[in-house]
C-alpha angles and dihedrals in degrees: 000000000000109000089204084063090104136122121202114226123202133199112208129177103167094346087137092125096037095050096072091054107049098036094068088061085051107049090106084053133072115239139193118189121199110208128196096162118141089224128049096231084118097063088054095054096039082044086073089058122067090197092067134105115192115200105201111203118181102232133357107303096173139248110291094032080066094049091053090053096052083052096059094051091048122099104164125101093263137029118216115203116184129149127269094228100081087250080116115065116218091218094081099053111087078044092059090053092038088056101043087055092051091042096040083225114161093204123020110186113216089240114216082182114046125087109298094020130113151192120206089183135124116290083241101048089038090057098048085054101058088039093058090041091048094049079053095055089052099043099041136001123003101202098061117092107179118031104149088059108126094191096086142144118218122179126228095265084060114040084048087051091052093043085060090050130113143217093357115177118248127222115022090336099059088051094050084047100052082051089052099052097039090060106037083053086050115256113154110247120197131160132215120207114263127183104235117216125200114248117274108200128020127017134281114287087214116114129194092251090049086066086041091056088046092061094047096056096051085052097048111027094028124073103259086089097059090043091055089057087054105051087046074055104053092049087062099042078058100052103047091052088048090048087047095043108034096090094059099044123340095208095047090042095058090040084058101044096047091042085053104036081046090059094041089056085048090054091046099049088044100051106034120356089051099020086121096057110099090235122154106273093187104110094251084058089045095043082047095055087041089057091038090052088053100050085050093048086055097044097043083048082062093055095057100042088047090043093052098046088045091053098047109050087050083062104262110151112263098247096038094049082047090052089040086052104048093047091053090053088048096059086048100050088045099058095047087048092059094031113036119014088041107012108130120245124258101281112136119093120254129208136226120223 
């Protein structure tokens, strides 16, 4: 297999002032553009290049409904998606490549967030990023850094898997998704460090509900959700054992009831909110991340008390300051949850520029 066989595929919606300047650094390459425009000005630009494919749709379709449809018109070893908009740079991509065939990777993800890699964008845009790779992490899976990356290489393997897919998101949340389903079916997922560049010409193709539908997802699809049934569960797991044991010794009746509400929520998150995670299923790595939820649990019950206490001498209102507390120490306990008591362990494959 030849690790030069790929075809670029290129999503544009109103890129008529960016394609000139991007399909000159492209001529060696094959290229397919997907092009949802309102107007044909792009078939006029892709028509001066003889290695271009222009995919005409009739409305915007969406993002990944365009990759897709590059897919389906690719038949090399590997596919190549980056954006229109010179936020990309050319130069990686023969590396990329270069890098999926040594590392045998279905799908390497240009990483703006591993070691080596950069973002030159806004403080803004910079922060919603990490936000929404960092809510990726938790709800899904804790070694990606960079999810929400367009500039990617799939194999073949790959890019045929996703075309028989249904029902796939669009915006930040498709590409998070596609992450999401190569993975869960197996295919192996790497990144390799890039160097991301503001756009130079247009405006950003992200809406505010696409962030909205990003965070649904997350919520739905993702594993927060399942954590929140847990934890509902665990309080009653806790109230029932104190009801049952408060009449004999009310100490030893609470440290019961949270030791064992505690064990039923670890059976819970291992078997069924974090069953996708590769953890190591053998008794010492159960017992681990038993000692380690503990500790957490600890940890995460000093936040509240501290926070509380905090909130109210500086004249919060009692119940307020309490509410305040306990979803601090949510968010806590959920992000050591995801990350620590049953984060994965470095296992993808990481680049060097």
């Amino acid at each position: 297999m030849m690790a030069e066989n790929f075809t670029v595929i290129i999503p544009v919606y109103n890129e008529e002032k960016s394609l000139p300047r991007l399909l000159p650094l492209l001529k060696t390459h094959k290229v397919i553009i997907v092009d949802d425009s309102p107007s044909n000005r792009s078939e006029a630009i892709a028509s001066e290049y003889k290695n271009v494919t222009l995919i005409r749709r009739k409305s915007r379709s969406g993002l990944v409904s365009a990759h897709i449809e590059g897919f389906r018109h690719c038949k090399t070893d590997y596919a190549v998606t980056m954006d229109a908009d010179l936020s990309h740079d050319p130069k990686y991509i023969k590396r990329l490549i270069k890098f999926a065939s040594a590392t045998s990777s279905d799908l390497v993800l240009g990483s703006r967030y591993v070691s080596g890699g950069n973002t030159r964008d806004s403080s803004k845009r910079k922060l919603m990023s990490k936000t929404a790779n960092l809510l990726f992490r938790l709800a899904f899976y804790s070694n990606i850094k960079d999810a929400t990356s367009g500039f990617r290489v799939y194999s073949k393997k790959a890019y045929l898997f996703l075309t028989k897919q249904k029902n796939l998101e669009e915006g930040w949340a498709g590409e998070v998704d596609i992450v999401r389903r190569l993975i869960d079916n197996s295919f192996k997922c790497s990144e390799f460090p890039i160097d991301f560049i503001p756009r130079k010409e247009g405006k950003s193709k992200l809406r505010i509900r696409d962030l909205t539908h990003f965070l649904v997802f997350m919520l739905a699809i993702g594993n927060l959700l399942k954590y929140i049934i847990v934890g509902l569960s665990g309080i009653l797991v806790n109230e029932g054992f104190l009801f049952l044991l408060h009449a004999y010794n009310i100490y030893a009746a609470e440290f019961i009831a949270v030791e064992v509400s505690l064990i039923t929520n670890f059976i819970f998150n291992e078997t069924w909110t974090f069953k996708r995670r590769k953890l190591d299923k053998r008794l010492h790595g159960i017992l681990s991340r038993l000692v380690k939820a503990n500790a957490m649990f600890a940890i995460g019950f000093i936040v509240n008390y501290v926070s509380f206490f905090a909130l109210y001498f500086v004249g919060v209102y009692y119940l307020l300051a309490n509410l305040i507390a306990i979803a601090l120490a949510f968010v806590f306990n959920y992000a050591s949850a995801s990350l620590f008591v049953w984060g994965e362990k470095k296992s993808a494959d990481f680049g060097k520029t």
